[in-house]
GUNUKE-914879 format. One record per residue (C-alpha): residue number from 1; residue in three letters; z, y, x. Coordinates in steps of 0.25 Angstrom, whole numbers, plus 2048, in hexadecimal, padded with zeros to 3 digits. Layout:
N
<rec><pos>NUM</pos><code>ALA</code><pz>Z</pz><py>Y</py><px>X</px></rec>
...
***
This chain:
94
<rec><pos>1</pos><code>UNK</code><pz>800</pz><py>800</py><px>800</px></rec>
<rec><pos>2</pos><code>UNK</code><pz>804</pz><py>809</py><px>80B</px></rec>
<rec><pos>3</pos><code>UNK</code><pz>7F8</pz><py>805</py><px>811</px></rec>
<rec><pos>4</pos><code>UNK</code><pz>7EE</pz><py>808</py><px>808</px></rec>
<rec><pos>5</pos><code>UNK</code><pz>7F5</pz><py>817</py><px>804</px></rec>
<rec><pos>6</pos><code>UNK</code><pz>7F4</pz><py>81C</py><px>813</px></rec>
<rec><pos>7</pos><code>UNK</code><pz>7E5</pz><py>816</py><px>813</px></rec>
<rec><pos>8</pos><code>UNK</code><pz>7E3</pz><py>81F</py><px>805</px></rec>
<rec><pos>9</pos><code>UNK</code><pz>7E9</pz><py>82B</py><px>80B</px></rec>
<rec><pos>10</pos><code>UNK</code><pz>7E0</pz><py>829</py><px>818</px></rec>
<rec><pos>11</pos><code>UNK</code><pz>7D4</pz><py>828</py><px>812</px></rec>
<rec><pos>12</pos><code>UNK</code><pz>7D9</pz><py>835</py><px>807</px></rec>
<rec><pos>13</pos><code>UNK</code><pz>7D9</pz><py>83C</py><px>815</px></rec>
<rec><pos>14</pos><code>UNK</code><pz>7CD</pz><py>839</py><px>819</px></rec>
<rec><pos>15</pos><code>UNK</code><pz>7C6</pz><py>83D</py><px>80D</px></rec>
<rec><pos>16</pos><code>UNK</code><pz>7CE</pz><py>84B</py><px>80E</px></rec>
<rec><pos>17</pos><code>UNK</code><pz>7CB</pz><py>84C</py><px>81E</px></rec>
<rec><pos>18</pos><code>UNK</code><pz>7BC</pz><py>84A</py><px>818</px></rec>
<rec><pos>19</pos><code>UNK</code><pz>7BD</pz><py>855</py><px>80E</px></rec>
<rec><pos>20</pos><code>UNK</code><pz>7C1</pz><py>85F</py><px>818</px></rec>
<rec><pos>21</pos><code>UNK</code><pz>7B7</pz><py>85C</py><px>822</px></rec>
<rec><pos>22</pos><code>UNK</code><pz>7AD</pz><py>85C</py><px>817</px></rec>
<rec><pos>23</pos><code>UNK</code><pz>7B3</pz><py>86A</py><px>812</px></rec>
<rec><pos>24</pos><code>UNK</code><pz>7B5</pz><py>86F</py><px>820</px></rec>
<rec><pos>25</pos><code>UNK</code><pz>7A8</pz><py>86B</py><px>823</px></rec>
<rec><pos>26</pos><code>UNK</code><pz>7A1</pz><py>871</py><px>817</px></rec>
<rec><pos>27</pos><code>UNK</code><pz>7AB</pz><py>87F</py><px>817</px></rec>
<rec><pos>28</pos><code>UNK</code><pz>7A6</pz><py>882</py><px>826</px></rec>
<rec><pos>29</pos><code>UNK</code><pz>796</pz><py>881</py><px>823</px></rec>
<rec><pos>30</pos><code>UNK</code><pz>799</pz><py>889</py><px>818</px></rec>
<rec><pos>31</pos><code>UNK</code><pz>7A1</pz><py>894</py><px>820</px></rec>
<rec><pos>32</pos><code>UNK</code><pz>796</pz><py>892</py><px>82B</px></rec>
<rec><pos>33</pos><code>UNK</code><pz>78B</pz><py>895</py><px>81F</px></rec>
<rec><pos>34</pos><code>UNK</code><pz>792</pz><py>8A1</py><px>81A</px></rec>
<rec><pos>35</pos><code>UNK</code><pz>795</pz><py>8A6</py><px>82A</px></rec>
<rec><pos>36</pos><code>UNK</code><pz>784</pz><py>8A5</py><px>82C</px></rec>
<rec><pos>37</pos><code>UNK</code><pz>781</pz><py>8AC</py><px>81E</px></rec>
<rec><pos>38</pos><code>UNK</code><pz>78A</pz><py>8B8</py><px>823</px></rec>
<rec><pos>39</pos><code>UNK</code><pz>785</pz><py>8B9</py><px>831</px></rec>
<rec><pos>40</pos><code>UNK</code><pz>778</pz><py>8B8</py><px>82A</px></rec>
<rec><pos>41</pos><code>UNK</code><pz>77A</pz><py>8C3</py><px>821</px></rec>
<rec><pos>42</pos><code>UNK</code><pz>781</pz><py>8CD</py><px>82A</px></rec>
<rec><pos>43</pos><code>UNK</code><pz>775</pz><py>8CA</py><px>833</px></rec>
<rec><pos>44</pos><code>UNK</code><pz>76D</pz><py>8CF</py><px>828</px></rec>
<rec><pos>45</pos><code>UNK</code><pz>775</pz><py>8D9</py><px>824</px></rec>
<rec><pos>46</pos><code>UNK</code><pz>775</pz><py>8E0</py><px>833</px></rec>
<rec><pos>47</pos><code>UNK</code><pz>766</pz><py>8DF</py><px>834</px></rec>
<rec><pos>48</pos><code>UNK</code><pz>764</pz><py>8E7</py><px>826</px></rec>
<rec><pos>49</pos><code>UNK</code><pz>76E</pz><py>8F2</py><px>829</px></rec>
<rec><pos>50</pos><code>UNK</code><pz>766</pz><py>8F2</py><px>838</px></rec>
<rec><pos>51</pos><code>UNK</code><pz>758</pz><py>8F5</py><px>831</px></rec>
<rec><pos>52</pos><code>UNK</code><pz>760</pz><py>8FF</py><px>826</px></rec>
<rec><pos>53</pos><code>UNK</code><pz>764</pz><py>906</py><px>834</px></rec>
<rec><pos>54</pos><code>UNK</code><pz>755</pz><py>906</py><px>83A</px></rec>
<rec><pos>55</pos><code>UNK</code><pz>750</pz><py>90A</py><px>82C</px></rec>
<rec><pos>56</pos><code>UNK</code><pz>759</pz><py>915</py><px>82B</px></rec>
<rec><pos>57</pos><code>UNK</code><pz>757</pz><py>91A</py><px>839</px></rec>
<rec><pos>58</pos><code>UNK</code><pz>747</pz><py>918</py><px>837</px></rec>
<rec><pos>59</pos><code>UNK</code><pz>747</pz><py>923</py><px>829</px></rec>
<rec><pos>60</pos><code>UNK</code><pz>750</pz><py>92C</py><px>831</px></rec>
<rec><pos>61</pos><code>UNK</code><pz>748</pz><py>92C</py><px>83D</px></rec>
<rec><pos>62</pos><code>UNK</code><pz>73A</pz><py>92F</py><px>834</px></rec>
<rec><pos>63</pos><code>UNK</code><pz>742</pz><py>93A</py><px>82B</px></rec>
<rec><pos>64</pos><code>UNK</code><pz>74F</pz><py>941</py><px>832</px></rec>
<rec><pos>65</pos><code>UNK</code><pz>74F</pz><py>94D</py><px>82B</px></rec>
<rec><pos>66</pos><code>UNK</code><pz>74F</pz><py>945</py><px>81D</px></rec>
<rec><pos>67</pos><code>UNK</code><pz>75A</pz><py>93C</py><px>821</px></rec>
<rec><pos>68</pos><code>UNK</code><pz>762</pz><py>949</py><px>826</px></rec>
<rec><pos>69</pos><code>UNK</code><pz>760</pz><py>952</py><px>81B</px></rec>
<rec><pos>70</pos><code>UNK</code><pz>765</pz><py>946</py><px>812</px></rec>
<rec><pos>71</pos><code>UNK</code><pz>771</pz><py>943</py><px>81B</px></rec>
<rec><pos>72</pos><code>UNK</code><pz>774</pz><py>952</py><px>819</px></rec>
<rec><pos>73</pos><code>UNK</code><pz>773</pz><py>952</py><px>80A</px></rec>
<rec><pos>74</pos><code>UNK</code><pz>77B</pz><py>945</py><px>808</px></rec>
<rec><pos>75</pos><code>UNK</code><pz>785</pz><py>94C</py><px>813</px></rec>
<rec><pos>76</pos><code>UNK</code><pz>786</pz><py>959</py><px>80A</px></rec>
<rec><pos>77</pos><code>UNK</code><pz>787</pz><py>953</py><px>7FE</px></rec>
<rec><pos>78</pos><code>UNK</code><pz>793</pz><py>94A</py><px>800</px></rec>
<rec><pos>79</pos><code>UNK</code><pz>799</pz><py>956</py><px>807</px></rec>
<rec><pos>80</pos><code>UNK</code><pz>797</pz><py>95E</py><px>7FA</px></rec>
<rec><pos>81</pos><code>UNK</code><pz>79D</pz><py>952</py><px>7F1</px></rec>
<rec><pos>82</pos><code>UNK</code><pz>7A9</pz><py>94F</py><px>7FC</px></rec>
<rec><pos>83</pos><code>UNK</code><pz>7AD</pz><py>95E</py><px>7FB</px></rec>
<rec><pos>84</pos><code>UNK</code><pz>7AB</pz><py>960</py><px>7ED</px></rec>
<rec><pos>85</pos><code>UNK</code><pz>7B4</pz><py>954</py><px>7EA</px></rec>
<rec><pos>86</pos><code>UNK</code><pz>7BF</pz><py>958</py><px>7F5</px></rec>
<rec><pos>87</pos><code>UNK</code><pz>7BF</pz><py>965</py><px>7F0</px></rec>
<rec><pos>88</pos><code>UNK</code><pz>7C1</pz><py>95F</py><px>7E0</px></rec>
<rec><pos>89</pos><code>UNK</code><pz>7CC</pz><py>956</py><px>7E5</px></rec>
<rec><pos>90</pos><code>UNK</code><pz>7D3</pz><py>962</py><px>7EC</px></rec>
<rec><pos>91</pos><code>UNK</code><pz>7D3</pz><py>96A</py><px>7DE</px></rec>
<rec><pos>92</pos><code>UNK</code><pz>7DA</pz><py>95E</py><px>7D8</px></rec>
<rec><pos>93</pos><code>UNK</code><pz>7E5</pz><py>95D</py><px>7E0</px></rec>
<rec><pos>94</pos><code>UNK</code><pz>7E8</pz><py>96C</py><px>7DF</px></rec>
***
């Protein structure tokens, strides 16, 4: 009887030292999987921003005195809206 218990829980063992390597096995090719698919798309994502920098240095290099002039306004306009809304904010408090 004794026997034929310990034999029962041997094998139970071996089938859970199975199941973890099975699981083990399967959790690190999905975690190797998941690593490649980042690498890949931080790969693509560096080569977009890359050509977004050439882009943008290209247009700026073919029309400066656009691109300044629209610096300027966005520059003037967000002065006028910060000062308009510091100025409101200070009216309340008073």
């Amino acid at each position: 009887m004794t026997t034929q218990l310990e034999e029962q829980v041997r094998e139970t063992a071996e089938q859970i030292e199975e199941a973890v390597r099975a699981s083990t096995a399967t959790v690190a090719e999905t975690f190797n999987d998941g690593k490649r698919s980042t690498e890949r798309l931080l790969r693509k994502g560096r080569y977009a921003v890359e050509d977004s920098v050439e882009e943008a240095t290209h247009r700026i290099k073919r029309d400066p005195f656009g691109y300044v002039t629209a610096a300027f306004a966005a520059g003037t306009i967000t002065g006028i809206v910060v000062g308009l809304l510091l100025r409101r904010g200070g009216k309340k408090g008073s």
